[in-house]
Residue, then its C-alpha position, 0 to 999 in steps of 0.5 A: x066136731x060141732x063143739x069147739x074144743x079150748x081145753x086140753x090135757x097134755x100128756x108127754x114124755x118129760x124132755x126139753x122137746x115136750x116143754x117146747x111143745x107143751x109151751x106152744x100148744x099153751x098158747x092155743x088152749x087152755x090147759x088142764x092138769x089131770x092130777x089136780x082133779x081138774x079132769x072134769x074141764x078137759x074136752x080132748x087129750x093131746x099126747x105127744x110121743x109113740x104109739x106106746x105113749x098112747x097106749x099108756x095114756x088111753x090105759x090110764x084115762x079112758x075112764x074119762x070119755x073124751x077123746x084122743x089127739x096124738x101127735x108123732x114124736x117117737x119112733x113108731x106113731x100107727x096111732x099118731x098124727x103126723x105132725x110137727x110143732x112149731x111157732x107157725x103151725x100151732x094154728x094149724x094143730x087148733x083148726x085139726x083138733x076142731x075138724x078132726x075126723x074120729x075113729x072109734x076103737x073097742x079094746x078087748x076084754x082079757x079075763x086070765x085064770x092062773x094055776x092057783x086059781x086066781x083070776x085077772x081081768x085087764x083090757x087091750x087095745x092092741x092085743x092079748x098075747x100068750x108067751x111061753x115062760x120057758x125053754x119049753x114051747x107052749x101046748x094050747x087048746x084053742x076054742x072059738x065060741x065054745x067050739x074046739x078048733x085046734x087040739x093041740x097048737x105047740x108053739x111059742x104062743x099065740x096073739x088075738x089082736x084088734x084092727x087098731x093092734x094088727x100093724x103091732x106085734x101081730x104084724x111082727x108075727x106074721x099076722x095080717x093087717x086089718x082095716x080099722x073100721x073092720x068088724x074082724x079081730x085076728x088070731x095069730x100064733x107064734x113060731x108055730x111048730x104044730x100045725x105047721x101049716x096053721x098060720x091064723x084066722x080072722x074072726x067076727x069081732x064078736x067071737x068068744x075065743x078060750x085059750x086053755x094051757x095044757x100041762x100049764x106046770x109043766x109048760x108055763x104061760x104067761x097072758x098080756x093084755x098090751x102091757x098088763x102081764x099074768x104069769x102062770x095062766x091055765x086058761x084066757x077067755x077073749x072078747x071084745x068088750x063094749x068100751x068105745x074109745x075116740x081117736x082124732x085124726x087131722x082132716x089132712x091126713x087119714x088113717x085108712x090111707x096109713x094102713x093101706x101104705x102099711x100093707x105094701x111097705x118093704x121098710 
């Protein structure tokens, strides 16, 4: 990265090990407090925990157009950097932030219409699942720009997930991983009980999926957009939006090398 980075937010889970951290990092930048305004002087964000602590850090700050620097303390860290902190490597964590390599990741846009006819908008940038509200499976029309590809899925739901979202609930699902820089988004459904031998698709991330529930008061649904929920849905439309959001990887590790090991993990 051309311009050196000094200052920093510092978003952690609030435990004796972040205090250490956030104290050792102090002692590198300068560190700026996201409440009190002072978000203007921030150049990077630097979030300690899982995946989910990213998730929400991103969801919360990605208004602010810098980019984001995790560092593994969690159990899962897809996202992370694998690194740990200590008095010797705080030298190593400024020389990676300022000579990191960034990857570029769009979250999906996620307009949910509820049964009363309200609507909801909500971005993802792991996925938009759609869950069965009851003992019930679900009934779903699915349409790919504007065309019909399945009449009728029963299933317990059905996940579109992003590159950045594959190796999450998609993966669980049986859905494939995809690499990061692909133009691909992947759609995978839950339980399917018919079709039987539907087991997905990969769509250009351009594609406009519509997902309509049929007899939604009778079969209930339920959209969500990583972590955002709506209850009660008749029909999602799904597209990737134009938001550009910046991961910082470390130069001594990569990312690609992460989704290729995923791919051929037995764990």
């Amino acid at each position: 990265m051309s311009e050196k980075i000094k200052n920093v937010a510092v978003l952690t889970n609030n435990n004796n090990l972040s205090k250490k951290n956030l104290d050792l990092l102090s002692k590198k930048f300068d560190i700026v407090d996201l409440e009190n305004k002072a978000h203007e002087k921030a150049q990077a964000v630097i979030v300690i925990g899982g995946d989910g602590t990213m998730l929400h850090s991103i969801h919360q700050y990605m208004d602010l157009n810098i980019p984001f620097y995790g560092i593994k303390a969690g159990h899962l860290g897809f996202l992370m950097n694998d690194v740990t902190l200590t008095e010797d490597t705080v030298d190593d964590i400024y020389k990676d932030i300022n000579h990191s390599k960034t990857i570029s990741i769009s979250p999906l846009h996620m307009k949910a219409t509820c049964i009363n006819g309200e609507s909801f908008e909500e971005l993802a940038l792991n996925e938009v699942s759609l869950l069965r509200q009851t003992h019930q499976a679900a009934k779903l029309e699915l349409h790919v720009n504007g065309d019909m590809q399945i009449e009728t899925l029963v299933s317990d739901g059905i996940i579109v997930s992003t590159p950045a979202g594959s190796t999450a609930y998609n993966l669980s699902a049986g859905g494939p991983i995809l690499p990061i820089n692909a133009n691909l988004l992947a759609i995978t459904p839950i339980s399917p009980f018919r079709p039987r031998r539907w087991h997905g698709a990969l769509l250009n991330s351009d594609s406009k999926v519509k997902i309509r529930i049929i007899d939604p008061a009778k079969r209930p649904v339920s959209a969500t957009a990583d972590f955002h929920e709506v209850r009660d849905i008749k029909e999602v439309d799904i597209t990737l939006s134009n938001k550009k959001i910046e991961l910082l990887f470390s130069p001594r590790q990569s990312f690609e090398d992460k989704t290729l090991k995923e791919q051929f993990s037995s764990t």
